[in-house]
C-alpha distance (Angstrom), angle and dihedral (degrees) to the residues before:
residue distance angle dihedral
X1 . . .
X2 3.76 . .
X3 4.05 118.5 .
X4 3.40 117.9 -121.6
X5 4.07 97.3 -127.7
X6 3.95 91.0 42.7
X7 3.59 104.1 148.4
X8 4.35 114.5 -134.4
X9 3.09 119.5 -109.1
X10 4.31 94.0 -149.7
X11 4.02 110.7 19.6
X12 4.01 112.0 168.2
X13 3.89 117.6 161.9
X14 3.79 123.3 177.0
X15 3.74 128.1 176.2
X16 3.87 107.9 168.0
X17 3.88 109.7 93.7
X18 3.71 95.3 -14.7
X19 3.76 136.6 28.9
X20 3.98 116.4 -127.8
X21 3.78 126.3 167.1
X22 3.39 115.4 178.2
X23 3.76 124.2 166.4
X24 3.70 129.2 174.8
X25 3.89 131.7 -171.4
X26 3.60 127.6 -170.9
X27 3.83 100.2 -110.5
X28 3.95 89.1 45.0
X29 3.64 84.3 -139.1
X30 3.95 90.9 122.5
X31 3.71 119.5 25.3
X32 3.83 126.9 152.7
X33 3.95 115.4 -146.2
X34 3.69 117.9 -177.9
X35 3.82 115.0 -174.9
X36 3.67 119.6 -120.7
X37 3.83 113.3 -100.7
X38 3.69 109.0 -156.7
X39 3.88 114.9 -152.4
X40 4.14 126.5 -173.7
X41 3.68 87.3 -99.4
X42 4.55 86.8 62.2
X43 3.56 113.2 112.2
X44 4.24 80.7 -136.1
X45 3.48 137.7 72.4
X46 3.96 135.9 179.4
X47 3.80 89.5 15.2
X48 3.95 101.4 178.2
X49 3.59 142.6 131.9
X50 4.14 129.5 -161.3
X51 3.16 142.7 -127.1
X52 3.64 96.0 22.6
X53 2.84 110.7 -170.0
X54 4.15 98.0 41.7
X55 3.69 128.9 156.5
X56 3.91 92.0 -162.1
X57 4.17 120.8 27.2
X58 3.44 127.5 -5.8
X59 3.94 131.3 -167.3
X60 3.68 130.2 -129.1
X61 3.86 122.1 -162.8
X62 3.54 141.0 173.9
X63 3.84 143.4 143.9
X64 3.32 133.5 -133.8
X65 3.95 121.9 -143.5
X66 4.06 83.5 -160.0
X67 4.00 148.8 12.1
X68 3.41 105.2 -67.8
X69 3.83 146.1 -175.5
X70 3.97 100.9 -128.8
X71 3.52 137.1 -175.0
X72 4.18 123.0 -170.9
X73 3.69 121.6 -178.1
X74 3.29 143.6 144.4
X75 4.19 128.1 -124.3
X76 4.02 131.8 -169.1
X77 3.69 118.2 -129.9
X78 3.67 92.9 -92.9
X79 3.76 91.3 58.0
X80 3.77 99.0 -103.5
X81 3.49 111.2 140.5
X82 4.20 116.7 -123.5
X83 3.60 100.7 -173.9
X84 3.93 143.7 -23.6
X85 3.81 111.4 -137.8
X86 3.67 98.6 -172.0
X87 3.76 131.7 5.0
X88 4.22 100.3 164.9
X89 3.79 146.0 97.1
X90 3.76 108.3 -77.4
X91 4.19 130.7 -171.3
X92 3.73 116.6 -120.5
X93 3.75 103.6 -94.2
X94 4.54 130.0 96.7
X95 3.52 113.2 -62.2
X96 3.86 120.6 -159.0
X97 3.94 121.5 -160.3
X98 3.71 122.9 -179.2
X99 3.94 117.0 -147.6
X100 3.52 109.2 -147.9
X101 4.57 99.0 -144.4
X102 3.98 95.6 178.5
X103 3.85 83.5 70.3
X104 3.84 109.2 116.6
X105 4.42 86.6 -125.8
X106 4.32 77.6 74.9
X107 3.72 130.8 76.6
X108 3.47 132.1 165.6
X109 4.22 99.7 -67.6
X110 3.59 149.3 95.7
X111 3.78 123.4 -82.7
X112 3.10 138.2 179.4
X113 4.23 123.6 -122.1
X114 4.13 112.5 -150.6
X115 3.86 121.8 -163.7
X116 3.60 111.2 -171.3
X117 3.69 111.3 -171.5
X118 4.21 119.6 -179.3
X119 4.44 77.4 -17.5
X120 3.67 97.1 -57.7
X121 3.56 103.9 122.9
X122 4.52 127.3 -158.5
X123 3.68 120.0 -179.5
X124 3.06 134.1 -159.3
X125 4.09 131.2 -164.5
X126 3.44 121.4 -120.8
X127 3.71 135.5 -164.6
X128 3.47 132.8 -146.6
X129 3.72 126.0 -161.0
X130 3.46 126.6 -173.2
């Protein structure tokens, strides 16, 4: 059973042009995910990513309606992070990443993608299939 004052392991909240919770504990037996909500006034646009779920490759896209300080990576349940994808200064325009899933970092699970653009941060779940 979970203690009340267990500290989380991940906590990210973000309430200016999108609304993300996300909340992870070290037993994963209570986490609170709250999907991005992307508003006119985001710094994002067109954030997606297919197939989901994949077993083999999986693409990430997004625009961005301006230059931008951006970080993509990706983070197991427990917080861990597996891999960051991108973690630069990038011009407004679509930007395509390719996740490689047959990589030995991936097993069969969920994880969660995180785009942080100018340190707003939107996730998005992911799940693996093997």
């Amino acid at each position: 059973m979970e203690k009340e004052n267990s500290e989380p392991l991940l906590q990210i909240n973000t309430t200016a042009g999108g609304i993300v919770t996300q909340i992870l504990y070290k037993d994963s037996a209570r986490a609170t995910l709250t999907t991005a909500v992307l508003t006119n006034e985001a710094p994002v646009f067109g954030l997606y990513a297919y197939p989901n779920p994949s077993g083999t490759v999986q693409s990430i896209i997004y625009s961005l309606k301006e230059p931008a300080e951006v970080n993509l990576e990706v983070f197991d349940l427990a917080g861990n992070k597996i891999i960051t994808l991108a973690n630069e200064h990038q011009a407004s325009d679509k930007h395509i990443y390719t996740l490689n899933l047959r990589d030995e970092k991936f097993s069969s699970s969920i994880y969660m993608r995180r785009l942080s653009v100018n340190g707003k941060s939107y996730f998005q779940k992911l799940l693996v299939t093997k």
